[in-house]
VOGU-3710 file (C-alpha; in Angstrom, 3 decimals, decimal comma):
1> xxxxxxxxxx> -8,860/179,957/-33,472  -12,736/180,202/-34,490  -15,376/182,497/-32,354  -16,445/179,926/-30,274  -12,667/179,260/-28,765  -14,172/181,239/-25,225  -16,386/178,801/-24,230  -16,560/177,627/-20,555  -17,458/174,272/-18,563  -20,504/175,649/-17,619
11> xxxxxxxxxx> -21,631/175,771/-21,601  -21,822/172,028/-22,139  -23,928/171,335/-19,057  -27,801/170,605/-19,710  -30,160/168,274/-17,654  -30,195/164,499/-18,354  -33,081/162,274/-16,119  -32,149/158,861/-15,500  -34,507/157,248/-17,776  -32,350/158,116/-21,269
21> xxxxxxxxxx> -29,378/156,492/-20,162  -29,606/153,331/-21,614  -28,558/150,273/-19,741  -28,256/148,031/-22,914  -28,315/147,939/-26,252  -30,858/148,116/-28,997  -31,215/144,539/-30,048  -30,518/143,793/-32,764  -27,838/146,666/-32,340  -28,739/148,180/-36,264
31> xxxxxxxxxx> -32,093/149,348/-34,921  -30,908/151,936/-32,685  -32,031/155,159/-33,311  -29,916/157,487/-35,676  -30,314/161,540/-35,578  -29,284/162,554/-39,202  -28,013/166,531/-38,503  -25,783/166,234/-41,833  -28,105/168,958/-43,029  -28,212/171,372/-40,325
41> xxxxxxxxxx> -31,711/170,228/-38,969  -33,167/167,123/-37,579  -33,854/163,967/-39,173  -35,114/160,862/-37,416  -33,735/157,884/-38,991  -32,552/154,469/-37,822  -28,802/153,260/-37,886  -29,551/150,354/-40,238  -30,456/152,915/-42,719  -27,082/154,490/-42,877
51> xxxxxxxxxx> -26,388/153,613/-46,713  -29,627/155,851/-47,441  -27,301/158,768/-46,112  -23,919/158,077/-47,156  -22,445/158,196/-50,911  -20,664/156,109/-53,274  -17,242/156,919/-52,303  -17,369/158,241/-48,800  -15,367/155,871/-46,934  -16,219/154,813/-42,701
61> xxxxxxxxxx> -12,858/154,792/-40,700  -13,625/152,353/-37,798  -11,463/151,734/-34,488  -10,310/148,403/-34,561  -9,345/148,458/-30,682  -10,519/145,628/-28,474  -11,586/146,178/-24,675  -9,626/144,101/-22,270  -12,048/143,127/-19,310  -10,432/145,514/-17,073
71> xxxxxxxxxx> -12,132/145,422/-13,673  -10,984/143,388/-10,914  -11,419/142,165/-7,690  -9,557/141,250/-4,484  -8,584/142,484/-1,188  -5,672/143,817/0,609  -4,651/142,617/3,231  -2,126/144,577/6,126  -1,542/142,896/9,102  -4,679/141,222/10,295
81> xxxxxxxxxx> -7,117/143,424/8,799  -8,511/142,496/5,101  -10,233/144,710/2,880  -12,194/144,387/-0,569  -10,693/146,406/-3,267  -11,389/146,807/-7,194  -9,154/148,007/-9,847  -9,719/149,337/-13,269  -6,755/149,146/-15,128  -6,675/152,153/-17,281
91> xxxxxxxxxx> -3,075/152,270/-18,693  -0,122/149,823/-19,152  3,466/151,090/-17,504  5,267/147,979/-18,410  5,138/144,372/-19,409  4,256/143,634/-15,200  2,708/146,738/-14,278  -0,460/148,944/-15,050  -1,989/152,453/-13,759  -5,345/151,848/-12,293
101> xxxxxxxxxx> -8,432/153,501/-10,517  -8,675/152,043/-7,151  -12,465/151,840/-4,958  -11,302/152,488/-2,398  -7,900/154,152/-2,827  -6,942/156,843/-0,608  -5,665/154,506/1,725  -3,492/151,788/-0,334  -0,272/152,056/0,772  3,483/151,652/-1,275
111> xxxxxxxxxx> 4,133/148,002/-0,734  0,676/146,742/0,280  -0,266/143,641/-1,599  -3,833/142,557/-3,377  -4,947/139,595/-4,582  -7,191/139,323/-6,650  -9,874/136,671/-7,879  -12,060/135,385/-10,255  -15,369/136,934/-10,186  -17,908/135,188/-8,173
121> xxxxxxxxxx> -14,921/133,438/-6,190  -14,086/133,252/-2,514  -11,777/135,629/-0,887  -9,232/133,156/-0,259  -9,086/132,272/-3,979  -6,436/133,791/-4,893  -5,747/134,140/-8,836  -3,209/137,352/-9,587  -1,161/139,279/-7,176  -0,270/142,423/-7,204
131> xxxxxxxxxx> 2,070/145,272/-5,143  1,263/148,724/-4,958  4,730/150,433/-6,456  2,958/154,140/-6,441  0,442/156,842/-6,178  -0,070/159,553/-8,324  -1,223/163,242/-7,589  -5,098/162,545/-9,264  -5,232/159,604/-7,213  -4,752/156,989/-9,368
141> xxxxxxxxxx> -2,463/153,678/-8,354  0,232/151,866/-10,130  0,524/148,157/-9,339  3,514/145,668/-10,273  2,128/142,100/-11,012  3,446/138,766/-9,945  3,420/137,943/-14,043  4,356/139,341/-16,917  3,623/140,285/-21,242  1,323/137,123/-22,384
151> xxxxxxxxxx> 1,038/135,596/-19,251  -1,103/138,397/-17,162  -2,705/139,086/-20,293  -3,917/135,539/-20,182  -4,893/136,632/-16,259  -6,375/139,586/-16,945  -8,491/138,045/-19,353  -9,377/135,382/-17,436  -10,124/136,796/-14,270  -11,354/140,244/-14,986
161> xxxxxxxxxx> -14,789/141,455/-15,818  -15,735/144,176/-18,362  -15,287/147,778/-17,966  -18,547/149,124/-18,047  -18,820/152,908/-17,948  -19,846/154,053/-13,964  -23,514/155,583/-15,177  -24,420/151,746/-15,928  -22,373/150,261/-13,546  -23,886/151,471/-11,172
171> xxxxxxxxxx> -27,391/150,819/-11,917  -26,463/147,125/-12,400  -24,335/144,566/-12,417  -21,746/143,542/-15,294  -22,927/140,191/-16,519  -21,784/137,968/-19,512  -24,058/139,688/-22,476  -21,686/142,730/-21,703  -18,640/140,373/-23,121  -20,643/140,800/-26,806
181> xxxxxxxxxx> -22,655/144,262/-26,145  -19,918/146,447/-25,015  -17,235/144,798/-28,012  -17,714/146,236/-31,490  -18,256/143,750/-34,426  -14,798/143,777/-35,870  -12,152/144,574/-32,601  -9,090/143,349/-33,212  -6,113/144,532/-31,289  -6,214/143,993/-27,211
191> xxxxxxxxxx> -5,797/147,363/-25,053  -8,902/149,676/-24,455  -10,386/150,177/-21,181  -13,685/151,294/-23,028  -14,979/150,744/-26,440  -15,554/153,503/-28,848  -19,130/153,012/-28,563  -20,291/154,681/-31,943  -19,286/151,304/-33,888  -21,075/149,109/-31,509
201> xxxxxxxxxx> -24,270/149,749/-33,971  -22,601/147,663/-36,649  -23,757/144,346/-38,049  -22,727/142,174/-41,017  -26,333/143,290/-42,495  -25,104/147,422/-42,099  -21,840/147,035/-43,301  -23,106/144,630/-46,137  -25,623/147,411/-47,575  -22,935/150,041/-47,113
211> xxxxxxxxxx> -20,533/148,539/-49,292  -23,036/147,205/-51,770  -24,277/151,326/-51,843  -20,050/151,582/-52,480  -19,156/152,926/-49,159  -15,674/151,974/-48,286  -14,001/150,805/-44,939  -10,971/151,671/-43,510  -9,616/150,639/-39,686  -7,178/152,715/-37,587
221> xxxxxxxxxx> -6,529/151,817/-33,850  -6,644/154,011/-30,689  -6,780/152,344/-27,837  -9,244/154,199/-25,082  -7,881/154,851/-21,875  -8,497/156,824/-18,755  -9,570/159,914/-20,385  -13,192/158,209/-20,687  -13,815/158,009/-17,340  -12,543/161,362/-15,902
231> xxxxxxxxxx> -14,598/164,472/-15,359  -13,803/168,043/-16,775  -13,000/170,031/-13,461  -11,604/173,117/-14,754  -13,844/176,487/-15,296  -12,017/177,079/-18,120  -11,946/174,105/-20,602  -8,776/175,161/-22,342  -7,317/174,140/-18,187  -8,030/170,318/-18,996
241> xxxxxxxxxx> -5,278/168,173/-19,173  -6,408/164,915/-21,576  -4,586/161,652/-20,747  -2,181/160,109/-23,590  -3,867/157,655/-25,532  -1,943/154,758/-28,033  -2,530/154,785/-31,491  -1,853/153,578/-35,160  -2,864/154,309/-38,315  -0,680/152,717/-41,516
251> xxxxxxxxxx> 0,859/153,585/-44,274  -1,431/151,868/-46,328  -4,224/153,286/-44,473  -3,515/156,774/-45,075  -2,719/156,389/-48,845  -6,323/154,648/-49,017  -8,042/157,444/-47,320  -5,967/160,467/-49,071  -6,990/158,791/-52,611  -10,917/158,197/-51,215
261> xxxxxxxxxx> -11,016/162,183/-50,458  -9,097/162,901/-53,357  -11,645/161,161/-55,619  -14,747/163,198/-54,218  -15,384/160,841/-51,450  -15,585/161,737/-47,764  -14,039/160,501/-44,274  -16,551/159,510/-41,878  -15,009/159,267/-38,550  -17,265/156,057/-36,770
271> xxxxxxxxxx> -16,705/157,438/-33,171  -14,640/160,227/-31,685  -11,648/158,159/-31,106  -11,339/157,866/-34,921  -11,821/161,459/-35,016  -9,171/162,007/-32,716  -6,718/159,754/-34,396  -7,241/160,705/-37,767  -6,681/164,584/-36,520  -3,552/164,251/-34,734
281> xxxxxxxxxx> -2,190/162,700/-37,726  -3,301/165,079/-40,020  -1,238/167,644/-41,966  -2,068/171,434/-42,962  -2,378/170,588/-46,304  -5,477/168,268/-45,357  -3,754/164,581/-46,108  -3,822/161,370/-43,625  0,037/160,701/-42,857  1,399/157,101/-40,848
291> xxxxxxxxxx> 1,178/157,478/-36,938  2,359/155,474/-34,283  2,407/156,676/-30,866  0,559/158,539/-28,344  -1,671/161,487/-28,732  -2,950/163,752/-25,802  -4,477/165,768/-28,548  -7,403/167,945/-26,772  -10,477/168,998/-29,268  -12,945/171,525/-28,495
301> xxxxxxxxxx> -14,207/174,753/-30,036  -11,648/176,719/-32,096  -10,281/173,403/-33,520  -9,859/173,373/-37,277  -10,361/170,160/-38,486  -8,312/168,875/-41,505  -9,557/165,576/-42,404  -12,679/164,179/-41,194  -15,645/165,549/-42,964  -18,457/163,442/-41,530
311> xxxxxxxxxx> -19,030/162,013/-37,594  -20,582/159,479/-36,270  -20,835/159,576/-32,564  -23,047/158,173/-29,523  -24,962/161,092/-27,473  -22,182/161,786/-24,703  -22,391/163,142/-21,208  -22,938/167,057/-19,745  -19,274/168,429/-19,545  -17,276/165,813/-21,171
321> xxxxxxxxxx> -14,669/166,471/-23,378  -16,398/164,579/-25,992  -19,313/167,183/-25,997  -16,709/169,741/-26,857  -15,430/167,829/-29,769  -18,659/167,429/-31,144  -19,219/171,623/-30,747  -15,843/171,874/-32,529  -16,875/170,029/-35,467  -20,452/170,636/-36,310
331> xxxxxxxxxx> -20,710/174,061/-34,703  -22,041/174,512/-30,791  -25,329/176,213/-31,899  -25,957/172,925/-34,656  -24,864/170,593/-31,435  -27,040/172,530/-29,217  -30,053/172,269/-31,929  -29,321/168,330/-32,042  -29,109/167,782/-28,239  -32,564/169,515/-28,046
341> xxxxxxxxxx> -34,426/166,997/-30,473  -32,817/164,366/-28,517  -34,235/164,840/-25,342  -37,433/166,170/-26,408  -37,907/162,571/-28,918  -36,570/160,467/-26,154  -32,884/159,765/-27,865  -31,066/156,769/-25,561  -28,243/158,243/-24,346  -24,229/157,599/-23,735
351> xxxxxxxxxx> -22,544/153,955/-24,594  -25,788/151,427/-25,512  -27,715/154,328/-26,370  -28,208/155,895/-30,395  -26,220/157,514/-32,628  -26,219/160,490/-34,344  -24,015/162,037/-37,518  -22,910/164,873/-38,322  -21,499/167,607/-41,134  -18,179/169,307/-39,991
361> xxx> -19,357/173,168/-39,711  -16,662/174,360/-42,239  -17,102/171,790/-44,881
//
């Protein structure tokens, strides 16, 4: 474990006002702002720039993963009384049933039944049903569906609206730009409650220039689940429990990258669910292997990476575990340096907001 391994909650906490949380993208979504730390200091640069940073060789691993729209509406009803409810489904249990954040939930009830409906509809419109089967300790409610596999997919999709993260959606509503803002360019594979925000920068004119400069492309796929919404509420951060998470990275995949980093090139993790991903599958000797599965794998200072050399990543919230994986790979006092510049130039901050990159400490 490195010297930093001590840290508390209390050491990723600064002030944020309001007014640098951006509420939408930079349009078009290559001309948000991008802090180049790669060298240990400052740069100002913009995203659409990237191939002026990155070598011939390196290679970008992206996140294929495709949000679901995973908020919906309805009431439950008991007796004669009838209440609004929303859901954000936040982790599949079964080809009928999903865990889910419930506003308000303390008082749902084993057996009580929601339905739900299409946004915008009446109350009586009933679209998707669902029971309550469960509760767990942290509050969060399980609910068995009146369809199953494709078919609530094909529900869910239909009926549900986009997951935005609670510092915007509470500042506005969710309308139908977020379908194409909060999606990344190339999402593939249905199942994230949030997108992994660093690749929402991308456009066919970045990733054109990047592969004419000779930068590869590689995709994995972890699909982002209830860990993204959930505060840090231990003291000691080495208390946090991080939620299981899904992902996949192939055979294929992992040869590709092992022979890019072999060759001189470097792994630039686009996000910090890449990061993640490409970590827990990582051996000793410093090789990508095959994964499949789940990974609860928690990052923060004492880490030692093995892989990823280079990191993209949005500017993330006071306290978040994402904070602390940045501080594990480019060093707290380099992430504190960063930070600084941010506020002080007027960086965007969180999911729409800029990117910044950055050198793993030990590399």
């Amino acid at each position: 474990m490195g010297p930093e391994a001590g840290l508390q909650l209390a050491d990723f906490d600064f002030e944020l006002p309001d007014n640098k949380i951006a509420l939408r993208p930079s349009e078009p979504r290559d001309h948000a702002r991008l802090l180049d730390m790669t060298g240990g200091a400052p740069v100002d640069r913009v995203v659409k720039d990237l191939d002026q940073v990155l070598r011939p060789g390196d290679i970008l691993v992206f996140n294929d993963t495709k949000v679901i729209p995973a908020r919906l509406f309805g009431v439950r009803r008991r007796d004669d009384n009838a209440v609004a409810v929303e859901a954000t489904l936040i982790e599949r249990l079964g080809p009928s049933a999903w865990r889910s954040l419930m506003r308000p939930g303390k008082r749902l009830r084993v057996g009580d039944e929601i339905g739900f409906v299409r946004p915008a509809a009446q109350a009586d419109e009933v679209v998707l049903t669902a029971t309550v089967l469960g509760k767990t300790a942290d509050g969060e409610v399980d609910l068995g569906f009146d369809r199953s596999g494709p078919a609530l997919d094909a529900a869910i999709r239909a009926n549900g609206r986009m997951p935005l993260p609670p510092y915007i959606a509470a500042k506005r509503p969710t309308d139908a730009r977020d379908l194409e803002d909060y999606q990344t360019l190339y999402a593939a594979r249905e199942g994230s409650v949030a997108a992994p925000t660093a690749g929402l920068h991308f456009t066919p004119h970045v990733l054109r220039r990047l592969e004419e400069r000779g930068v590869g492309a590689a995709f994995l796929t972890l699909h982002v689940g209830a860990g993204t919404f959930l505060p840090v509420r231990t003291a000691d951060i080495a208390d946090h429990k991080m939620h299981s998470e899904w992902g996949e990275i192939s055979a294929d995949t992992a040869q590709r990258l092992n022979e890019a980093r072999k060759a001189g090139g470097r792994l630039v993790a686009v996000g910090t669910t890449s990061a993640r991903l490409l970590e827990t599958s990582a051996r000793t000797s410093g090789e990508v292997t095959a994964f499949s599965g789940a990974t609860d794998i928690f990052i923060r200072p004492g880490f030692e990476f093995k892989v990823v050399d280079l990191l993209l990543t949005n500017f993330h919230l006071p306290r978040s575990t994402l904070l602390m994986l940045l501080a594990a790979f480019a060093g707290k006092a380099c992430m504190d340096l960063g930070y600084q510049h941010a506020l002080r130039e007027d960086y965007r901050f969180f999911s729409y907001g800029d990117a910044s990159l950055w050198a793993r400490a030990s590399a």
